[in-house]
C-alpha positions in Angstrom: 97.4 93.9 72.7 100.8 93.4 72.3 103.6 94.4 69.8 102.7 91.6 67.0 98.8 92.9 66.0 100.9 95.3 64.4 102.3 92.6 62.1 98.4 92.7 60.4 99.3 95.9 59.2 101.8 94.4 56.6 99.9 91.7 55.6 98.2 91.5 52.4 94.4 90.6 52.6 95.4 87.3 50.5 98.2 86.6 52.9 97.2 83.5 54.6 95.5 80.9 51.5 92.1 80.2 51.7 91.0 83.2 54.9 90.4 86.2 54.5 92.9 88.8 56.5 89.4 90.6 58.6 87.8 87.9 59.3 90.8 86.2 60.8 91.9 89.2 62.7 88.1 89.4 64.2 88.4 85.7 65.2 91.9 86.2 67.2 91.0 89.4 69.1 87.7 87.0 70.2 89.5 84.6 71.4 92.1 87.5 72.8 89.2 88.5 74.6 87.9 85.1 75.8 91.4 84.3 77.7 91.2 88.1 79.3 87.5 87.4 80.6 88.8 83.9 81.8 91.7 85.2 83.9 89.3 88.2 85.0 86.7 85.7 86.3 89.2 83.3 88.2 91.6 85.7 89.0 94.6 84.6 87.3 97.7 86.2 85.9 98.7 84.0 83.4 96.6 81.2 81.5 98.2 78.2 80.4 96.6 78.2 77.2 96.7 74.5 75.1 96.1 75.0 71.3 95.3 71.8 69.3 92.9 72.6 67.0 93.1 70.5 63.9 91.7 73.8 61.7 94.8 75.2 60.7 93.1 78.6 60.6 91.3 78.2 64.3 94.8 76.6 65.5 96.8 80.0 64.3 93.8 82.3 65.5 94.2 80.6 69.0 97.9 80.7 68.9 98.0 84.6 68.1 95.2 85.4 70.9 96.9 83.3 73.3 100.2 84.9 72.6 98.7 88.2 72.6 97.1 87.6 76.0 100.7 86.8 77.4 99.6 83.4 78.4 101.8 80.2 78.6 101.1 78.2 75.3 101.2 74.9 74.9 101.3 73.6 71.1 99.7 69.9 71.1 99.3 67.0 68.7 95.5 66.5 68.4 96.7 62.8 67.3 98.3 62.0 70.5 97.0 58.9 72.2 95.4 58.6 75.5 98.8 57.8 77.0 100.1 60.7 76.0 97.3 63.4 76.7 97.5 62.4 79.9 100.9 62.8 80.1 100.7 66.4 79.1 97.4 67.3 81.3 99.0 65.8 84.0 102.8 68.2 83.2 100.3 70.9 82.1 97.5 71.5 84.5 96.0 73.8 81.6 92.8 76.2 82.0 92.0 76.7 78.9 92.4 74.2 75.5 91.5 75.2 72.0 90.9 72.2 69.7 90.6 68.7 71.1 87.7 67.8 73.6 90.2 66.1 76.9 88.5 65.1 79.9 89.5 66.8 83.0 90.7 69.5 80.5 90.2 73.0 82.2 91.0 73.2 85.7 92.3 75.9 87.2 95.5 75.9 89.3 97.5 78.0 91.8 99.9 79.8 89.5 103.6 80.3 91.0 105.5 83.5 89.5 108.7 82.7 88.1 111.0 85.8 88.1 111.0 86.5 84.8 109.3 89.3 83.4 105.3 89.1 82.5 105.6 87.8 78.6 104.2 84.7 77.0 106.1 81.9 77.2 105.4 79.3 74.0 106.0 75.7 74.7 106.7 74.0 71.9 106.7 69.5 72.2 109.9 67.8 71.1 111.1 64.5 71.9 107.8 62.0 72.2 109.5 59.5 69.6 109.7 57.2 72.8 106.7 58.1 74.5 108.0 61.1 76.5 106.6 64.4 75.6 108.7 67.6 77.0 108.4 71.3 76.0 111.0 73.7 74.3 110.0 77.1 76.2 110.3 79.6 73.6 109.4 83.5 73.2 108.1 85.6 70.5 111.9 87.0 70.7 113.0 83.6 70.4 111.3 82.7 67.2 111.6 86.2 65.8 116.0 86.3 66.0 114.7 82.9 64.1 113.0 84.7 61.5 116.0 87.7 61.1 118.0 85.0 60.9 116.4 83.5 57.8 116.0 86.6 56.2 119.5 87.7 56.3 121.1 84.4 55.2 118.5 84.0 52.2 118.4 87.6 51.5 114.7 88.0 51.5 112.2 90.9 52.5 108.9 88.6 52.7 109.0 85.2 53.0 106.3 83.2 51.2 106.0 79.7 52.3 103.9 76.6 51.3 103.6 74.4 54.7 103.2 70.7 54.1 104.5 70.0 58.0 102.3 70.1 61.4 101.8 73.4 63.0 102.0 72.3 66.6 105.9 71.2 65.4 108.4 73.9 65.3 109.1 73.1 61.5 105.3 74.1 60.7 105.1 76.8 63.0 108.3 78.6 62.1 106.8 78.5 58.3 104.3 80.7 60.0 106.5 82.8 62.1 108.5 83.8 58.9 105.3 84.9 56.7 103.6 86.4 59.6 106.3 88.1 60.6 107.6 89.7 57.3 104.3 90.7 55.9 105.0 87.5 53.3 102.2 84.6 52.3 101.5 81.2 53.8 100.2 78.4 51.8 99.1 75.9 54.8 98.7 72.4 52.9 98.0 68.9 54.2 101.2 66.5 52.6 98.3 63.9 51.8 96.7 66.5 49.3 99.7 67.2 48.0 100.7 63.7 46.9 97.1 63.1 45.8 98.0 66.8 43.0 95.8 68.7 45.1 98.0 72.1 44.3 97.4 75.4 45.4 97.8 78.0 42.5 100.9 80.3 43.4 103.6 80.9 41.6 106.3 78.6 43.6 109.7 80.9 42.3 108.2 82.9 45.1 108.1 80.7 47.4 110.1 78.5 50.1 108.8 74.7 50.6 110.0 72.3 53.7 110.0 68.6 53.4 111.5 66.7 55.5 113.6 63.2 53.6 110.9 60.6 53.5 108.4 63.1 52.2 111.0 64.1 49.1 111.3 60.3 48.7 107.4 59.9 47.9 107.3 62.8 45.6 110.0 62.3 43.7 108.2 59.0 42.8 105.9 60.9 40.8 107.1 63.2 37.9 104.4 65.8 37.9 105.7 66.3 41.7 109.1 66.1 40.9 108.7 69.3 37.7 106.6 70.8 40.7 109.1 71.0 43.2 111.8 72.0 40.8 109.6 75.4 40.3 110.1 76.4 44.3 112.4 79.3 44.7 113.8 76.7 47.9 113.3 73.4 49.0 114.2 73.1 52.8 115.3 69.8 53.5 115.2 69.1 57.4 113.8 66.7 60.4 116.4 64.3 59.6 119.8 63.1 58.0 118.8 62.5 53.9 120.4 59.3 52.4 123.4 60.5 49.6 121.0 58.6 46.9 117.9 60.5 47.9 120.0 64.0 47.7 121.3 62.7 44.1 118.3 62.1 42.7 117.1 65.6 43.9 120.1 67.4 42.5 119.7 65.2 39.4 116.3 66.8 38.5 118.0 70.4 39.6 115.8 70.6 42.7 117.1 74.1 44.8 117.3 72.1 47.4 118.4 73.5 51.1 119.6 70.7 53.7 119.5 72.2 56.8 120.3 71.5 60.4 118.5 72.4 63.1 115.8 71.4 66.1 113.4 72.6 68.4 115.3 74.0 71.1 117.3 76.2 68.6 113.3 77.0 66.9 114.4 75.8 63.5 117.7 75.5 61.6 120.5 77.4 62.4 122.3 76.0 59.7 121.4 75.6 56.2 123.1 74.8 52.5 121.9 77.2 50.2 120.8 75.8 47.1 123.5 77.0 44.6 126.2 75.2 47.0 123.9 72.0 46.9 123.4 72.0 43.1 127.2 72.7 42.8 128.1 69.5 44.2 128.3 70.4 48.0 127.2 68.9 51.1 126.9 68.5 54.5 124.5 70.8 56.1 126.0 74.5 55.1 126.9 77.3 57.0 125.6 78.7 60.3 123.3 81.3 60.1 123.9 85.2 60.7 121.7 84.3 64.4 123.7 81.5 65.6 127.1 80.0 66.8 128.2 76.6 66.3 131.6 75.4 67.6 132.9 71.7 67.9 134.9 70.5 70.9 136.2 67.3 72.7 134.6 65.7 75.9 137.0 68.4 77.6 135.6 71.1 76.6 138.5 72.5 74.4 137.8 73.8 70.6 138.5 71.9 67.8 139.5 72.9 64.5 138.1 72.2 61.2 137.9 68.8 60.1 138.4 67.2 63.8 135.3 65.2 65.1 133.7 66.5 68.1 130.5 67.5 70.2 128.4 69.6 68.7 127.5 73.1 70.8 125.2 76.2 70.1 124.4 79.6 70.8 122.2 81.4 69.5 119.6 84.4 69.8 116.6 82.0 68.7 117.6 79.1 71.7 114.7 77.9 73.5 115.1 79.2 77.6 115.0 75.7 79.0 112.2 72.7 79.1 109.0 73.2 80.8 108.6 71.8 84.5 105.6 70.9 86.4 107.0 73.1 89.4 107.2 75.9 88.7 109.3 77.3 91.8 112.1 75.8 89.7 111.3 78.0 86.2 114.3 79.9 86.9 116.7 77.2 87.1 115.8 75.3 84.0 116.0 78.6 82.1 119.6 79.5 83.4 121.0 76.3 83.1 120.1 76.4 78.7 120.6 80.2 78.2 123.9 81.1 79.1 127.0 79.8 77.3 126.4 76.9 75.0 123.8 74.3 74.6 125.3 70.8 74.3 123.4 69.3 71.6 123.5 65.1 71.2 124.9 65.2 67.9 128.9 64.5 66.6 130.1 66.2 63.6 132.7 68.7 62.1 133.4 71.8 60.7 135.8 71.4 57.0 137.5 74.2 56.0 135.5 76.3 54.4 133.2 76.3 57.3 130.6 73.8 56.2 128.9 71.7 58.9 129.0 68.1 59.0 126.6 65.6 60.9 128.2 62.0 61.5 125.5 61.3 64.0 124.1 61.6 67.6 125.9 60.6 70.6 123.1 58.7 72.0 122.6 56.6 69.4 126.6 55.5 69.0 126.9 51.7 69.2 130.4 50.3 71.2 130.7 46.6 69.7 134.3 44.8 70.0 135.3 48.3 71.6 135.0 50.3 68.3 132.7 53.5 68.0 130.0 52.7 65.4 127.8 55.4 64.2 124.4 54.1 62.4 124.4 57.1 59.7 127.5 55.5 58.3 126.0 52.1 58.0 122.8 53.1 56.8 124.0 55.0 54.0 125.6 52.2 52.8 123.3 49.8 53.1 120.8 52.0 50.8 123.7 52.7 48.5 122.8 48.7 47.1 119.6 49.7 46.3 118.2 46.8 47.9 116.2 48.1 50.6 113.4 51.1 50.7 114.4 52.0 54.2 116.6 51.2 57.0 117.8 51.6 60.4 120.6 50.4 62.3 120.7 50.1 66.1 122.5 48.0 68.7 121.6 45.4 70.6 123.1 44.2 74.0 125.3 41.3 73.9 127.5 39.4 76.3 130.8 39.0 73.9 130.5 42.1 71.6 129.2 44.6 74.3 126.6 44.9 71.4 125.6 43.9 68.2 125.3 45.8 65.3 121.6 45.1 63.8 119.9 46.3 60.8 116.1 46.4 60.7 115.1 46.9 57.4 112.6 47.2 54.5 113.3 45.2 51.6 112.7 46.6 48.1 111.6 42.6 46.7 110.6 40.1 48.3 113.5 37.9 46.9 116.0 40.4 48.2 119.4 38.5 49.6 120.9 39.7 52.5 124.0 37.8 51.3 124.0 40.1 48.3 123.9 43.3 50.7 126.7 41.9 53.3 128.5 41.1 49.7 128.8 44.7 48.4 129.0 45.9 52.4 132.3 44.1 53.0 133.8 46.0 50.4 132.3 49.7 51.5 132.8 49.4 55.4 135.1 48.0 57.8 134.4 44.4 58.6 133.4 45.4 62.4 130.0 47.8 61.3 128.5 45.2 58.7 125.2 44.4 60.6 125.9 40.8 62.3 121.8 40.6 62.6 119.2 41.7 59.7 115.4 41.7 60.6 112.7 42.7 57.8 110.2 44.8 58.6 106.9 46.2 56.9 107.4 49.9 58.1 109.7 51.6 59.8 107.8 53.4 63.0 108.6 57.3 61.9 106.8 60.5 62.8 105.6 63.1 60.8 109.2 64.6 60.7 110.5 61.6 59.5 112.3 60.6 62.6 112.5 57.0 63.4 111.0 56.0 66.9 114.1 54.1 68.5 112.4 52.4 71.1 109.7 51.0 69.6 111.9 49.4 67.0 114.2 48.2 69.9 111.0 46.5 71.1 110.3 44.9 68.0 114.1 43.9 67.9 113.9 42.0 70.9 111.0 40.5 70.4 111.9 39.0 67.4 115.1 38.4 68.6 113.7 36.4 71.5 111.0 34.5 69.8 113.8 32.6 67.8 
């Protein structure tokens, strides 16, 4: 077995909530041994292990074993649809999956050898939000500079962590990495126990939580919650931008909260606000941890200095080695093309000048209308600065004078709410070009489980609507 079974050695038996530290051991090194008989038996050199396992304890166990076995690991959603299982079968080919009955799950396939040395490669899903699931190929050297990272920045020996987010997303399993890997404790809780009081008893100054916005937004609904969350040591705050109000209210009932920026490829955030800045009045998303390099530049590819707008681009020790590729023959390629030099994220921001990050939005998503660069972050703060909506989103939609139009598809707060009112106090926030020219109420906004909005879906619904008028 590899380097990591040495990590038992540090844990306490209490370490992960709930399992005992033997028994969990004896259930990875059987499933260790179940992948080595597999590839015995068939003759291959490298598994492509799925783990899906809804058990959170059976998910981990598979996800050491696999790891140990040097296999390629895929981590799934057991709540994908049809639509997109097959997707990832189909981009997968896998032998073996733990979890989820698939048909046509375990076939085996001729296995081409990328040169890279013999190590197991993790695949971890990002993207989807549109129906197009691709993998972040990660290492355990990846998500371990990911780990040293953290513990540097935070000062911390063991890191204890209550996990409210899914394992089979790099915000859930980096939770794990970081207790695993420090010899700290892991508190693995569902979010719907959580809002329903179900509370594990730890002591929470000792420990780090990670929410991402909407979930903050439901539980500082309840006060019980709220006094709960302001007993965590930290409160990472990641997934996606939080609204100015939902950060005020936080810092208003001295939450330690930790905005943070970070994503998949880069196996968690590389850039973090540590709670004394936050309840000090700062903001944006911090600084960039001891792991990582951040630099802004133009569409040129020339540095910019602080406080100039600009592409955001990365490097870092914890950077994913490319995105996983049905062909194998062309591994190599996709790893070179991410791991040298920088990685060109999507997203715009800025540097100030005390070397705090600022997020203004993602490329992708600016809208041209009338020729002027709109970003929706802008507009949506200020839309739920009037308190008149629970949620919003603003996209664009095409349009033969403007280029496009800037729409806001939102949820009201009441159902008397006047859009006049909103476009009323907007006129006076923003410049008369971003003030949404359309407004479409919605139920619910279609988010994920990391709070991300799913663009195309709503730009479906926008059309639709739009259409049917």
């Amino acid at each position: 077995m590899i380097e990591m079974f040495a990590d038992f050695d540090n844990l306490a038996n209490d370490w992960l909530f709930g399992c005992d530290k033997y028994q969990f051991r004896q259930l990875v090194e059987k499933l260790y041994l179940e992948i080595l008989d597999y590839e015995s038996e068939k003759n291959i050199r490298q598994t492509k292990v799925i783990i899906c396992d809804r058990d959170h304890i059976n998910f981990l166990a598979g996800f050491l074993a696999a790891c140990a076995a040097k296999s390629q690991v895929f981590l799934c959603n057991p709540d994908w649809g049809e639509n997109e299982w097959q997707q990832v079968l189909n981009l997968v080919q896998p032998d073996i999956i733990f979890g989820k009955e698939v048909t046509g799950k375990a076939r085996q396939v001729s296995y081409l050898s990328p040169s890279i040395p013999h190590s197991p490669l993790i695949m971890i899903p990002t993207g989807g939000s549109s129906g197009d699931i691709k993998f972040a190929v990660h290492t355990w050297d990846t998500l371990t500079a990911s780990v040293r990272g953290f513990k540097e920045y935070f000062q911390v020996n063991k890191v204890n962590s209550v996990c409210v987010l899914p394992l089979y997303h790099v915000s859930g399993l980096m939770q794990f990495m970081r207790s695993f890997s420090t010899g700290g404790k892991l508190v693995i809780l569902p979010f719907c126990q959580l809002e329903l009081g179900e509370i594990p008893k730890v002591n929470q100054s000792d420990f780090f939580i990670s929410l991402v916005p909407t979930q903050l937004q439901r539980l500082l609904e309840s006060l019980s919650l709220t006094k709960y969350l302001s007993e965590f040591k930290t409160v990472l705050l990641g997934g996606t931008a939080a609204w100015n109000e939902l950060l005020e209210k936080a810092k208003s009932y001295q939450i330690k909260l930790a905005p943070t920026y970070g994503m998949t490829e880069t196996a968690s955030q590389i850039v973090t606000l540590k709670p004394n800045d936050f309840l000090n009045g700062k903001v944006g998303c911090g600084q960039v941890l001891p792991h990582a390099e951040v630099i802004i530049c133009d569409e040129k590819n020339n540095i910019l200095p602080a406080n100039n707008i600009g592409l955001i681009k990365i490097k870092s020790a914890s950077l994913s080695l490319g995105y996983y590729h049905e062909n194998n023959q062309n591994i190599d390629k996709i790893y070179t093309n991410m791991s040298l030099g920088h990685f060109l994220t999507d997203d715009i921001g800025y540097f100030d000048q005390n070397e705090y990050l600022h997020i203004i939005g993602r490329n992708s998503e600016k809208i041209i209308t009338g020729g002027e660069n709109v970003y929706p972050k802008e507009i949506e703060a200020a839309i739920r600065a009037t308190e008149m909506v629970i949620d919003v989103c603003i996209i664009g939609v095409p349009d033969k004078y403007w280029g496009q139009i800037i729409t806001a598809i939102y949820i009201p707060k009441y159902s008397s709410t006047s859009i006049f009112a909103i476009q009323t106090i907007l006129k006076y926030k923003l410049s008369k070009f971003k003030v949404p020219k359309h407004w479409i109420p919605i139920a619910e906004l279609p988010r994920n489980q990391q709070g991300k909005i799913n663009h195309q879906k709503l730009y479906e619904i926008a059309m639709h609507l739009m259409n049917n008028k």
